[in-house]
C-alpha positions in Angstrom: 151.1 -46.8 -29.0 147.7 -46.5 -27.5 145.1 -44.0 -28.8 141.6 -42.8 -27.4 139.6 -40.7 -29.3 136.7 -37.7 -27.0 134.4 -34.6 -28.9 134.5 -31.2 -27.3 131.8 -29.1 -28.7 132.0 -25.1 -27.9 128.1 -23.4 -28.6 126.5 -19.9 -28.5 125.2 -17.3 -30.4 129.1 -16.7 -31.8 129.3 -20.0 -33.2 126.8 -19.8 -35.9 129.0 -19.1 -38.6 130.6 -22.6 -37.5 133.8 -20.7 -36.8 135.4 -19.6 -33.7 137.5 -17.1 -33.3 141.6 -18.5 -32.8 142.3 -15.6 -29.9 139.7 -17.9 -28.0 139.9 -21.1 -29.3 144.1 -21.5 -29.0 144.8 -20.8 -25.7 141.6 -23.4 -24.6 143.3 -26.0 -27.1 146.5 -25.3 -25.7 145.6 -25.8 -21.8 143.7 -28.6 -23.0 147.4 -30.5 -24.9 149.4 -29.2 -21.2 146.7 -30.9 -19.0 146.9 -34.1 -20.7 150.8 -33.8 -20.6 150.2 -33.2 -16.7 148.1 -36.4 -16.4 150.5 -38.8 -18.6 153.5 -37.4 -16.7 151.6 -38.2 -13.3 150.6 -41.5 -14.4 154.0 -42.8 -16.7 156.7 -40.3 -15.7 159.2 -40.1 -18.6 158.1 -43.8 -19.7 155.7 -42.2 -22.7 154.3 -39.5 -24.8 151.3 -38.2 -25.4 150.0 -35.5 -27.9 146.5 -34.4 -28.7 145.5 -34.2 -32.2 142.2 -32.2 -32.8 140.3 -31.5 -36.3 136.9 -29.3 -36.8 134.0 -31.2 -37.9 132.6 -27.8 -40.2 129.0 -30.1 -40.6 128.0 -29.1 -37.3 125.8 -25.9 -36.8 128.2 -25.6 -33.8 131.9 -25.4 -33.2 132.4 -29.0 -33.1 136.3 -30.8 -32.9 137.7 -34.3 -32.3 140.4 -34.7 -30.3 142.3 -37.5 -30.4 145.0 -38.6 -27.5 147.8 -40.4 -29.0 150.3 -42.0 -26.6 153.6 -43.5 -27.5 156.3 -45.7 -25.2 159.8 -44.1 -25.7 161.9 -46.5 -27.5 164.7 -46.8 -25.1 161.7 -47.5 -22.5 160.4 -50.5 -24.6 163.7 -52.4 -23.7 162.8 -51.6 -19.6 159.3 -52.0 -18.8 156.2 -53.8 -20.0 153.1 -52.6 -21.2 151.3 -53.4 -18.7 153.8 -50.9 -16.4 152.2 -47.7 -18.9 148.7 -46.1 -18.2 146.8 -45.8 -21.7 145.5 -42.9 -23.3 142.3 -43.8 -22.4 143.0 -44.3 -19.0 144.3 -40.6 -19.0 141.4 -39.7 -20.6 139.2 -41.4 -18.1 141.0 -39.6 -15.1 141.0 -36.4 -17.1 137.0 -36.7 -17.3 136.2 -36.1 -21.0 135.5 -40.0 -21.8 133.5 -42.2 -20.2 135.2 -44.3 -17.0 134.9 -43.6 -13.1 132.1 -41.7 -12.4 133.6 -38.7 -11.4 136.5 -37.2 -13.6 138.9 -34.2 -13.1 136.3 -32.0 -15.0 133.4 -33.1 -13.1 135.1 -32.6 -10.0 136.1 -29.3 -10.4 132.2 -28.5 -11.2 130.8 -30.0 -8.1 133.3 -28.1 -6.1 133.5 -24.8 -7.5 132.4 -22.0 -4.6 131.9 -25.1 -2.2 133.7 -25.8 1.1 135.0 -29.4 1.9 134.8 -30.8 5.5 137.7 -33.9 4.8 139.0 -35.4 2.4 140.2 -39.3 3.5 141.9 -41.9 1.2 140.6 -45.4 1.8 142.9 -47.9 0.9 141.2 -50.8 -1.1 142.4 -54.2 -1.4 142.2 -55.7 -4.8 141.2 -52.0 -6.6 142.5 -48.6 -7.3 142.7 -46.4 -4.0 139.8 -44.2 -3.4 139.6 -40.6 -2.0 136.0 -40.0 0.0 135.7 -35.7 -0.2 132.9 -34.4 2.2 131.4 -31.4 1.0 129.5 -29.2 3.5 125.5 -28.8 2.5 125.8 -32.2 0.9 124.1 -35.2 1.8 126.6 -38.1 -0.3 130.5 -37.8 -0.2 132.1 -37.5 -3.3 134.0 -40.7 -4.2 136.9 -40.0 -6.8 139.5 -42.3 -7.9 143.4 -41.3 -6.6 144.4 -40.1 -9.3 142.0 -37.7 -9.8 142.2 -36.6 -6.6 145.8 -35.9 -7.2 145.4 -33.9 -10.6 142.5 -31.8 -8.3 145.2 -31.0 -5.9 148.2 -30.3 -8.4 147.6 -26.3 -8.0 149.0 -26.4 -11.2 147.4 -29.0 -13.3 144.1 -27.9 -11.8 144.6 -24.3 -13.3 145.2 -25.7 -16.6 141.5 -27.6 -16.7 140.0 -24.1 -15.6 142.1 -22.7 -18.9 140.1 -25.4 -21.3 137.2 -23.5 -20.5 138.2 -19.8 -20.9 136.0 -19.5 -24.3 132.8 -19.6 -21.9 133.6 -16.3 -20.2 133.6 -14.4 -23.4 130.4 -13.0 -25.1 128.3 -15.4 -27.3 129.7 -18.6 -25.9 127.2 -20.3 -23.7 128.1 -24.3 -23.3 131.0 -26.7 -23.7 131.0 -30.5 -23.7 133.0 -33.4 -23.8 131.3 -36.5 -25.2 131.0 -38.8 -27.8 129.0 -40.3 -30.0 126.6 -42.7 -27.1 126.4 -39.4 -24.9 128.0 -36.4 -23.2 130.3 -37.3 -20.1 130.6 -33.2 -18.9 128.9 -30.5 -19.7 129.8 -26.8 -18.4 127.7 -23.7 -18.8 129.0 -20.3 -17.9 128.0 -20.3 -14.8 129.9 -23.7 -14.0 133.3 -21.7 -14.9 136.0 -20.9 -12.0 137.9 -17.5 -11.7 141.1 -17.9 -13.8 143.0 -17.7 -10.8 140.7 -20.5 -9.1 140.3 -18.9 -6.1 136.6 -19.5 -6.0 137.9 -23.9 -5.6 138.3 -25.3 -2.4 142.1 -27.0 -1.5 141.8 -30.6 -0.2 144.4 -31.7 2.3 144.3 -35.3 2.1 143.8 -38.2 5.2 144.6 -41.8 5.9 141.7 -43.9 7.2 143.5 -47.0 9.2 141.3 -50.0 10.1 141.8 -53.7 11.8 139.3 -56.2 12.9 139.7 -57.9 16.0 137.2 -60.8 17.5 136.1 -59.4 20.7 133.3 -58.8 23.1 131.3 -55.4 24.2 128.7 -55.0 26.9 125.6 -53.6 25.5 125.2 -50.0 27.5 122.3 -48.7 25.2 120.4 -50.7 22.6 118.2 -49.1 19.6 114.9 -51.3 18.8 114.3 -49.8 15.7 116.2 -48.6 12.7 120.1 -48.4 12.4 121.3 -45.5 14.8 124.4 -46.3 17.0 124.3 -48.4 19.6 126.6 -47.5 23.0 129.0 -50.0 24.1 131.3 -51.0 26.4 134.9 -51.8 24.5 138.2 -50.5 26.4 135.3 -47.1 27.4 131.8 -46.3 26.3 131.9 -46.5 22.4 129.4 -46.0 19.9 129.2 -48.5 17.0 127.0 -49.0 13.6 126.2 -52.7 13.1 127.0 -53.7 9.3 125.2 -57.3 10.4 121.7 -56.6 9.7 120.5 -60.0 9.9 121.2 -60.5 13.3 120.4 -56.7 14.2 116.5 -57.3 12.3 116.7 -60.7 14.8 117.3 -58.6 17.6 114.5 -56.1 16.6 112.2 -58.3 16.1 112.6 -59.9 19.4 114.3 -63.1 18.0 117.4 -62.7 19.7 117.5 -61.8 23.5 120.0 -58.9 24.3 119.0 -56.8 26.8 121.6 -53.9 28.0 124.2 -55.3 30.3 124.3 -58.4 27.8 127.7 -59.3 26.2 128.1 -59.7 22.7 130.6 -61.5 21.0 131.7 -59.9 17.6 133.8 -58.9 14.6 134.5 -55.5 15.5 136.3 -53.2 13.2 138.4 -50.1 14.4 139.2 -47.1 12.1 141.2 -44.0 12.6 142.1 -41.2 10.8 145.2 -39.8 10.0 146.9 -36.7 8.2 149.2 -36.4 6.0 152.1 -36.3 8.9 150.4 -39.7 10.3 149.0 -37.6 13.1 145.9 -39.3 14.6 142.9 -36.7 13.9 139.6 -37.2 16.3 138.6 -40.2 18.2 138.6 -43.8 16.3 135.0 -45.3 15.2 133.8 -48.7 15.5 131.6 -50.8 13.8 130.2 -54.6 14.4 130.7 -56.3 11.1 129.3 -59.3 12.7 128.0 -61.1 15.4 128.6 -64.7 16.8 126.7 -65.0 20.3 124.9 -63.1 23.2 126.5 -63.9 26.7 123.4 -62.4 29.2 124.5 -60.8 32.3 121.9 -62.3 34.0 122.3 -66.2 33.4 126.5 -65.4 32.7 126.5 -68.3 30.4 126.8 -68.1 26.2 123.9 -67.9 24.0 124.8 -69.3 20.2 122.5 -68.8 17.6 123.0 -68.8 13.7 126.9 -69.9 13.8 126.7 -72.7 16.7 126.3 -76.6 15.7 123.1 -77.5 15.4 124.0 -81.0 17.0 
């Protein structure tokens, strides 16, 4: 059994008495118990349980309760599978976004979206960690990074609509914020202008991509160089390409007139190739490169090999 334990506090002028009326407060609980069951069946199938246990804490000049997720593992799935095969209760919790854990939770993501319109939404597969899901929202200047399974409760129509339910209390009169925190700070807060149409038709659908990469050892013909700052570069690789250099050391040697690469120069370097794909593995727009590093300059004028940092120094 594994247990986590989150606050939500309802406030507003109709809270003063420190009660809350149950035509509000139940059906907000109640989307609050399915959502978790959403999030534990996405994460541990039939493998576990989970309920949510909640008691008012009547000290509080607002409506304050503490809810407590309790998960257990099925007995006849204790004789199958490890512990380590279950997601905890605070892992759903975490993923749910009303305790502290990736920086952007179910709850948090349905705030920064809400009435916004998304560009793409690309899954980058990540080595040695949980897969991430980049979201590009127009009008904004940084992507929204979300773990995947966040992502995948945001675009469960369904589970989605439950999350909008937990906050159903804020569109009635004298109900002004909700949070989810505890007791070192809150983790999401929601006024009532933060709330979706109970329908939420004012939240954007995400269709998700692929982003596909390989590295290859290579060489480019420099067609247009950039002296200053980090813009592209064009270069000659299969056609013109434009390419982002993630080896600054060499690029500031370069720009600073230590290296000698004029246009028409060869470079030889770690170039990385990515493409998007949809859902159907259908290739979407043209691939993008980038020089993760450089090993030598071959000039077009002297056709012989320039190494610097990486040759022998004997």
């Amino acid at each position: 059994m594994s247990e986590t334990h989150t606050i939500i506090k309802f406030d507003g002028p109709a809270l003063a008495g420190k009660s809350m009326d149950v035509a509000h407060l139940a059906p907000a609980l109640l989307a609050l118990s399915d959502l978790v069951k959403d999030a534990n069946r996405y994460a541990n199938g039939d493998r576990a349980g989970v309920r949510v246990l909640v008691n008012a804490d009547l000290e509080q000049k607002c409506f304050e309760l503490n809810v407590d997720l309790v998960l257990t593992i099925w007995e006849q799935a204790k004789l199958l599978i490890s512990h380590d095969d279950v997601r905890s209760a605070k892992e759903i919790a975490e993923w749910i976004g009303i305790i502290a854990g990736p920086p952007i939770g179910l709850f948090l993501l349905i705030k920064k979206l809400r009435n916004k319109k998304v560009k793409s939404v690309v899954v980058l597969r990540v080595k040695d960690g949980p897969d991430m899901v980049e979201i590009v929202v127009e009008g904004d200047d940084e992507p929204l990074k979300v773990v995947e399974a966040v992502y995948e409760l945001y675009a469960n129509v369904d589970t989605r609509k439950k999350a909008i339910a937990v906050l159903s209390p804020l569109r009635e009169e004298g109900y002004e914020t909700l949070e989810f925190y505890e007791k070192d700070g809150v983790y999401v807060h929601f006024d009532k202008e933060d709330v979706p149409e109970p329908d939420g038709s004012d939240m954007p659908e995400v269709v998700p991509q692929n982003v596909h990469t390989s590295t290859i050892k290579t060489g480019v013909r420099i067609r247009k160089a950039v002296y200053e700052g980090r813009s592209r570069w064009t270069v000659m690789y299969k056609r013109a390409v434009e390419v982002t250099f993630d080896d600054h050391d060499w690029l500031s040697d370069f720009q600073k007139g230590e290296v000698s690469a004029p246009p028409g120069s060869y470079l030889e370097v770690d170039l990385e190739e990515s493409y998007v794909t949809n859902e159907n593995d259908e290739i979407l727009g043209d691939p993008t490169y980038k020089v993760l590093k450089v090993h030598g300059v071959v000039l077009a004028s002297e056709q012989k090999r320039m190494e610097f940092r990486d040759a022998d120094p004997d």
